[in-house]
N, C-alpha and C positions, 0 to 999 in steps of 0.2 A: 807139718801143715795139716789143715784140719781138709777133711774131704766127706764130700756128701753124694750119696748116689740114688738117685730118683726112679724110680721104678710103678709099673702100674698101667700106666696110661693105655688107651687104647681106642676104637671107634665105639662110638654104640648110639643109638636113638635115644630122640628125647623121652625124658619119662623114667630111663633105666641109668642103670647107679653104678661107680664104678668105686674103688679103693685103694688111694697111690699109699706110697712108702717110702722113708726117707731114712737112709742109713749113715750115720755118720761115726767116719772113725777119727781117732789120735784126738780124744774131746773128752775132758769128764761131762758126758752127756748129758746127766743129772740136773749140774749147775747150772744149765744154761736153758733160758727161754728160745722155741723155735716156733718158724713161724712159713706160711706156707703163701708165694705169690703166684700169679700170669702174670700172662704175657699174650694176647692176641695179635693178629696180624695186624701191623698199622698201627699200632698202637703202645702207649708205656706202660710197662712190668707195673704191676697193683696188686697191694695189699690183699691179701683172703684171709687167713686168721694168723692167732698166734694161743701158745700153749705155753706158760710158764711152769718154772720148777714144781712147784704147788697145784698144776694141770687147773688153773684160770682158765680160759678161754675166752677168745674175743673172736669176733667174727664184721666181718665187711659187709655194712646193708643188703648186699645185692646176692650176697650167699645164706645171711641167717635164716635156719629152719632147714636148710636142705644141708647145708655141710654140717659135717663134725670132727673135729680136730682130736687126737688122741697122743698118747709117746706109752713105750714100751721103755723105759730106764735100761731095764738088762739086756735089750738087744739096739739098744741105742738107735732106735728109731723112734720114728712121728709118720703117723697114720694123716689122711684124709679121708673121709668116709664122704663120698658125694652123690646124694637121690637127688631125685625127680630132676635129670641134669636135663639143660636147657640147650637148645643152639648156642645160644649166647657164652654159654660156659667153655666153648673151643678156646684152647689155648695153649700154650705150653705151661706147663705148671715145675714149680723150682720149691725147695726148700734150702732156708734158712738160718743158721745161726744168728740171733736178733742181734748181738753184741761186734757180731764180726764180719767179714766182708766180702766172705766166702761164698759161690754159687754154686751150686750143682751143674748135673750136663739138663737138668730138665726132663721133663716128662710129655709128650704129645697127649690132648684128649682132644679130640672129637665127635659133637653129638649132632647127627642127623636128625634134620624134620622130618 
C-alpha cells in the first residue's frame, strides 16, 4: 500500500515562507502526477497545485505566484515551496497521489498577522 509522509509545516508570520515535503514510498514515483491540498478549519480540503511526470505545474488562483510546486524522482518526493504566506494560508496541508486515493497524516502551517 502506497504511503505518504508530510513533513515541513510549522508557525510563522505573514510575509515569511515555509517549505513542506512529501515522501512517498511502495510507488514508482516517477509515473505518477502528485498534487498538493488544505484543509482549513471549517472548511473542505482544496485543491493547491499539481506536478505531473514531465514536472507541468498547475496551481490554484489563490496560491499562484507565491507557491511553487517541485518533485525530487530519486528521493520520491514533492516539495511545496510557499512565500509571502498569508493568514489565510493556515491549514493543514496533505499530499497526494492524483491517480489514487491515498492521504497522508498532513502537515500543520500557521501564519500569524
Amino acid at each position: 500500500q502506497v504511503q505518504l509522509v508530510e513533513s515541513g509545516g510549522g508557525l510563522v508570520q505573514a510575509g515569511e515562507s515555509l517549505r513542506l515535503s512529501c515522501t512517498a514510498s511502495r510507488i514508482l514515483f516517477s509515473a505518477f502526477s502528485m498534487a498538493w491540498y488544505r484543509q482549513a478549519p471549517g472548511n473542505q480540503r482544496e485543491w493547491v497545485a499539481t506536478i505531473d511526470p514531465s514536472r507541468l505545474t498547475t496551481y490554484a488562483d489563490s496560491v499562484g505566484g507565491r507557491f511553487a510546486i517541485s518533485r525530487d524522482n530519486a528521493k520520491s518526493t514533492v516539495y511545496l515551496k510557499m512565500n509571502n504566506l498569508k493568514p489565510e494560508d493556515t491549514a493543514v496541508y496533505y499530499c497526494k497521489v492524483v491517480k489514487l486515493s491515498t492521504w497522508g497524516q498532513g502537515t500543520q502551517v500557521t501564519v500569524s498577522s
